[in-house]
C-alpha positions in Angstrom: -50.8 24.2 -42.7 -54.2 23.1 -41.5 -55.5 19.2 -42.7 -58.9 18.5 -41.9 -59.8 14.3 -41.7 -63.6 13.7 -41.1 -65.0 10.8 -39.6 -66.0 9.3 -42.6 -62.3 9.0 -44.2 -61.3 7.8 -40.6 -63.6 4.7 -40.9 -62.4 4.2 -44.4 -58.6 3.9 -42.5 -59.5 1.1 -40.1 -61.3 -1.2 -43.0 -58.7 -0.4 -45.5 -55.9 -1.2 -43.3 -58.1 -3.9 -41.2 -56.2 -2.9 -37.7 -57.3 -2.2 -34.4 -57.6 1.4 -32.8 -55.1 2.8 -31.4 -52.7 3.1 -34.3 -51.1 5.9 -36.6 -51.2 6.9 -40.0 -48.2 8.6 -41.6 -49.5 11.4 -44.1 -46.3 12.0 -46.4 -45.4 12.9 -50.2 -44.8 9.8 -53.1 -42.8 10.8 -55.7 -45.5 9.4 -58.3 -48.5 10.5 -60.0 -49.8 13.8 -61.7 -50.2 15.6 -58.3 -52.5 18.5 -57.1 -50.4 20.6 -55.3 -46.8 19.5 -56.4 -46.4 18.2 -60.0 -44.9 14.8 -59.8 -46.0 13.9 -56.3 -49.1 12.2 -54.6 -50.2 11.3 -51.0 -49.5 8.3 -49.5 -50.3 6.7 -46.3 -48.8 3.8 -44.5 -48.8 2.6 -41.2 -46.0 4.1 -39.1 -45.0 4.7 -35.6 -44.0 8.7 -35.6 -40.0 9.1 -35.3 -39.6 13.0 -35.7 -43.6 14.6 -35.6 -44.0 17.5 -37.7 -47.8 17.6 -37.5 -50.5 15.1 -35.8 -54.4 14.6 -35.4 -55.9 12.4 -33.7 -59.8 11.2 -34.9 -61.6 8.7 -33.7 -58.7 6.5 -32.1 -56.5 7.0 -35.3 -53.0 9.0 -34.9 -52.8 11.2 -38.2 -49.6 12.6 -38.5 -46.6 13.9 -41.1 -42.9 13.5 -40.5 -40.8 17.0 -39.9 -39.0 16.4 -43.1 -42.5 15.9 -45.1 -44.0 19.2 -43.7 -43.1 21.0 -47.1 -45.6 19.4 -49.0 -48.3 21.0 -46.9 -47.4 23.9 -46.1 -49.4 26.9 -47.3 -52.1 24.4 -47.9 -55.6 23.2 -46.6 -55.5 19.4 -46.8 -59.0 17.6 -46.8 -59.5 14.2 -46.7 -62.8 12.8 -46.8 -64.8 9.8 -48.2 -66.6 9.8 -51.6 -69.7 7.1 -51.1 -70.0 7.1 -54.9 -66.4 5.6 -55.5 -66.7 4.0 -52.0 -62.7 5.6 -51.4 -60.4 8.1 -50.0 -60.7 11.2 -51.7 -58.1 14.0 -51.0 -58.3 17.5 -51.7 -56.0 20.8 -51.3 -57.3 24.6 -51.3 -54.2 27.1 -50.8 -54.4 28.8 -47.1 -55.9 32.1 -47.6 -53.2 34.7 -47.1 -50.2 32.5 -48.4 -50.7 34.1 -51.7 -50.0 37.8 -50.5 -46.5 38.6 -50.4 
């Protein structure tokens, strides 16, 4: 599992959500949507104090992290989220780890 956040997408948290640094982001699965990775599923965020920490980043005064029982959906997976100026949004993309393919 690795899941890259660049500054960019960062800045994109703290005007979307309109709070004030320090606070957390909770990265976890929606059942809803086409999906990249798992048919059926999308990424959601939401404001959330961590209860049982899987994963965590920290950038730029913002607490990225995914719940223990959300670590399946990115697992064997490179997790980018950056900031498309075009769309002026989130954009999220996943690239399978190298090596999780060889059995």
């Amino acid at each position: 599992m690795f899941i890259s956040i660049d500054e960019k997408a960062s800045s994109w948290f703290t005007r979307e959500f309109d709070l004030n640094k320090p606070f957390s982001i909770r990265m976890f699965p929606q059942y809803a949507g086409f999906g990249q990775k798992h048919k059926g599923y999308s990424l959601a965020f939401s404001v959330e104090h961590p209860a049982n920490i899987g994963f965590t980043k920290e950038v730029n005064g913002i607490t990225f992290y995914v719940e223990g029982n959300d670590v399946w959906f990115f697992e064997d997976t490179e997790t980018y989220l950056s900031f498309d100026d075009f769309l002026d949004e989130i954009q999220v993309t996943f690239n399978e780890e190298i090596g999780s393919a060889i059995n």
